[in-house]
N, C-alpha and C positions, 0 to 999 in steps of 0.2 A: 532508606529514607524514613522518618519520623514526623507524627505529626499530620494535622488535616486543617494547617491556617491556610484560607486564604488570601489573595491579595488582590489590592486595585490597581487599575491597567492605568498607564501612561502612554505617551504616542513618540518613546523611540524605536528607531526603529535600523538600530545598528546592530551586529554580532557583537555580545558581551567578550569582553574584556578576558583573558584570564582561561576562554573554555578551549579545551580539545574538541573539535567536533566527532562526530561517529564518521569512518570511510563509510561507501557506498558498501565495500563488503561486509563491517560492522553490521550494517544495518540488513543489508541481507541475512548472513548468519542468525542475529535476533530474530527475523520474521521466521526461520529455519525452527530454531529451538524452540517456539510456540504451536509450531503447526503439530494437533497430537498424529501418534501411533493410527494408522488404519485410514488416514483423512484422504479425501478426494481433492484435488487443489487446482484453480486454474492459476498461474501469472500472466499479470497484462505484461504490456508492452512496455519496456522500457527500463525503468532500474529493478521491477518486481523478478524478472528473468532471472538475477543473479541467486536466487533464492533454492535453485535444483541446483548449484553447485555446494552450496553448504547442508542440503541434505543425506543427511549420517547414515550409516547402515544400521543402524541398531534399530530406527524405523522407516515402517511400510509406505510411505508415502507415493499416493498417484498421482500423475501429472497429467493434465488435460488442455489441449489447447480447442479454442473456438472453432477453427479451421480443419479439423476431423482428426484429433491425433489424441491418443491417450496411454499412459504408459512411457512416457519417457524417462529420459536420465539426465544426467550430467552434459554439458555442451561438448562437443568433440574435440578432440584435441585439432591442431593446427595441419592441415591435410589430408583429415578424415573425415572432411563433411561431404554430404552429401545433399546437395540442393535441392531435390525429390522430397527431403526428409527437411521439411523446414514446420517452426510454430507460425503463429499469430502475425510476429513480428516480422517474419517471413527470415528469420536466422534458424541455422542449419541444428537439428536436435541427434539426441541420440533415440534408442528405444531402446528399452529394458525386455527382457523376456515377457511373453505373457500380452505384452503392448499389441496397439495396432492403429489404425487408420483409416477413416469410413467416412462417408459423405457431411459437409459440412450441415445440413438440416437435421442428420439426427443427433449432432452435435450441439446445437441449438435446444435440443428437446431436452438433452440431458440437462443442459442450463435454467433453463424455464421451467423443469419438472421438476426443481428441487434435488437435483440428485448430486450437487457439488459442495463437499463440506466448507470450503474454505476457498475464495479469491482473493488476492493482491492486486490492488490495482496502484497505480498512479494518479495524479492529481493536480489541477492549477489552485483547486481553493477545495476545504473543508469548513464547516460549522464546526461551533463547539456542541451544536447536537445533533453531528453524522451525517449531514447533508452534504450531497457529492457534487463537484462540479468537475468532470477531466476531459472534457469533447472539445468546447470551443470557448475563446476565451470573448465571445464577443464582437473583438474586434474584423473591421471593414475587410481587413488584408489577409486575416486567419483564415485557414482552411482548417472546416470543419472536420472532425473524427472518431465520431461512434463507434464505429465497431461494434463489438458484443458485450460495449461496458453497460449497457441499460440494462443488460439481459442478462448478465453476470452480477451486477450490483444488487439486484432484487430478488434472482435465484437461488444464489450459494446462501447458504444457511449462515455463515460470518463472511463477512466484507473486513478484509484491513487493506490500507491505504499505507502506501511507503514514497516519501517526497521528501524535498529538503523543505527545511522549514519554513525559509525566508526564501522571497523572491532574489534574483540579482540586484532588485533595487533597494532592498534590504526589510521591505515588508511582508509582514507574516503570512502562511499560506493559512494559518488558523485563523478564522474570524469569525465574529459575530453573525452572520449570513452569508451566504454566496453570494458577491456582485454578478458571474458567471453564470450560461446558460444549465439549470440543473441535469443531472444523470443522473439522481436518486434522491429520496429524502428519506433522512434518519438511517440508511442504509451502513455507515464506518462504524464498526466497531471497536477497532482498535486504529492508532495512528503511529508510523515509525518514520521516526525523522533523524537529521543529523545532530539536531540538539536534545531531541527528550520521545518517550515514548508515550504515550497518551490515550486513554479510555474514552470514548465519549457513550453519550444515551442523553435520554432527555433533558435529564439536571444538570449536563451539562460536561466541562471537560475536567478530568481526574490525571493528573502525572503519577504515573508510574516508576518510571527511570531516568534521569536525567546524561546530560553527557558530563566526564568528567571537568571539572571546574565551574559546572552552572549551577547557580542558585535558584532556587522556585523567583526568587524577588527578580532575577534577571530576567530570567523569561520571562514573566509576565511583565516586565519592562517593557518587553519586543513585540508584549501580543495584547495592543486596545481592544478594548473593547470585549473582551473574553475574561471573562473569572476563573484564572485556575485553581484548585485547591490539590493537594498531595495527597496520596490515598495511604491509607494505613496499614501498616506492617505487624 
């Protein structure tokens, strides 16, 4: 990509025309290929999981769940799980040599003391400067769910967030502020989605990579109220 114009937001709020979007495992794979050599990594719950399947042998990468487990692998193949051996999301893991398993409070400590290079979390709403919304959406009927995202979100030294972009009702999960209760502030460093990958900090949101066939004009089609500009190559 070329270039650093930006553009003005309009309020639709449909899938552009024309695009491929990224699979869930695209997008896994890319959060994969970002996490460096040596990193310590928590995945939340939910699409961020896929992200131990596309990690390569070529790097070291540690896997930590909230729930006392560090050192895992790859998800087990179909008959070799073992329920004893489960993460976060309470889905069956493997462990790597070296791994192990210890009380969820000093699991905790590791989290809060700074000692986690890197989380993936999921997400109902982002800012375009990093503010986290993924526990509750507010609503009367939701049931709330914290977990260890406050605790992971302001711990790990980078926060990237992996969501679709657009709600089902085709409104973007990036926006100008969270309408949602918050989970962190300023905390997303990076954003991976199905249509575009995305930088945020205080000045705001940077496109990085797009999905094939979208244009910077489209997105920002789809995303009011947010100013995106392209970052430079």
């Amino acid at each position: 990509m070329k270039g650093s114009k930006t553009m003005s937001s309009t309020m639709s709020t449909t899938r552009p025309a024309g695009v491929t979007p990224w699979s869930r495992d695209q997008m896994a794979a890319r959060v994969a290929a970002d996490i460096p050599d040596g990193a310590v990594v928590n995945l939340g719950i939910g699409l961020p999981t896929a992200v131990a399947n596309h990690l390569g042998s070529d790097k070291e990468i540690v896997l930590h769940s909230e729930n006392g487990v560090i050192g895992m692998g790859q998800a087990p193949q179909p008959g070799e799980e073992d329920y004893d051996l489960i993460n976060a999301g309470k889905q069956p893991v493997t462990l790597l040599p070296g791994g192990c398993f210890f009380h969820h409070a000093d699991s905790f400590a590791m989290m809060r003391g700074g000692h986690l290079d890197v989380c993936v979390l999921g997400a109902f709403q982002v800012s375009s400067t990093g503010d986290l919304a993924n526990w509750h959406t507010g609503a009367p009927d939701a049931i709330p769910a914290v977990g260890g995202a406050m605790d992971l979100a302001i711990g790990a030294k980078k926060t990237f967030v992996m969501m679709e972009y657009q709600t089902k009702t085709g409104q973007a999960k990036l926006v100008p502020a969270c309408t949602y209760p918050l989970t962190g502030i300023g905390c997303v460093s990076r954003l991976y989605t199905d249509l575009a990958v995305i930088d945020l900090d205080t000045s705001g949101a940077t496109v990085v990579d797009m999905a094939p066939g979208l244009t910077l004009a489209a997105l920002q089609d789809i995303t009011p109220g947010v100013t995106l500009r392209l970052a430079q190559h």
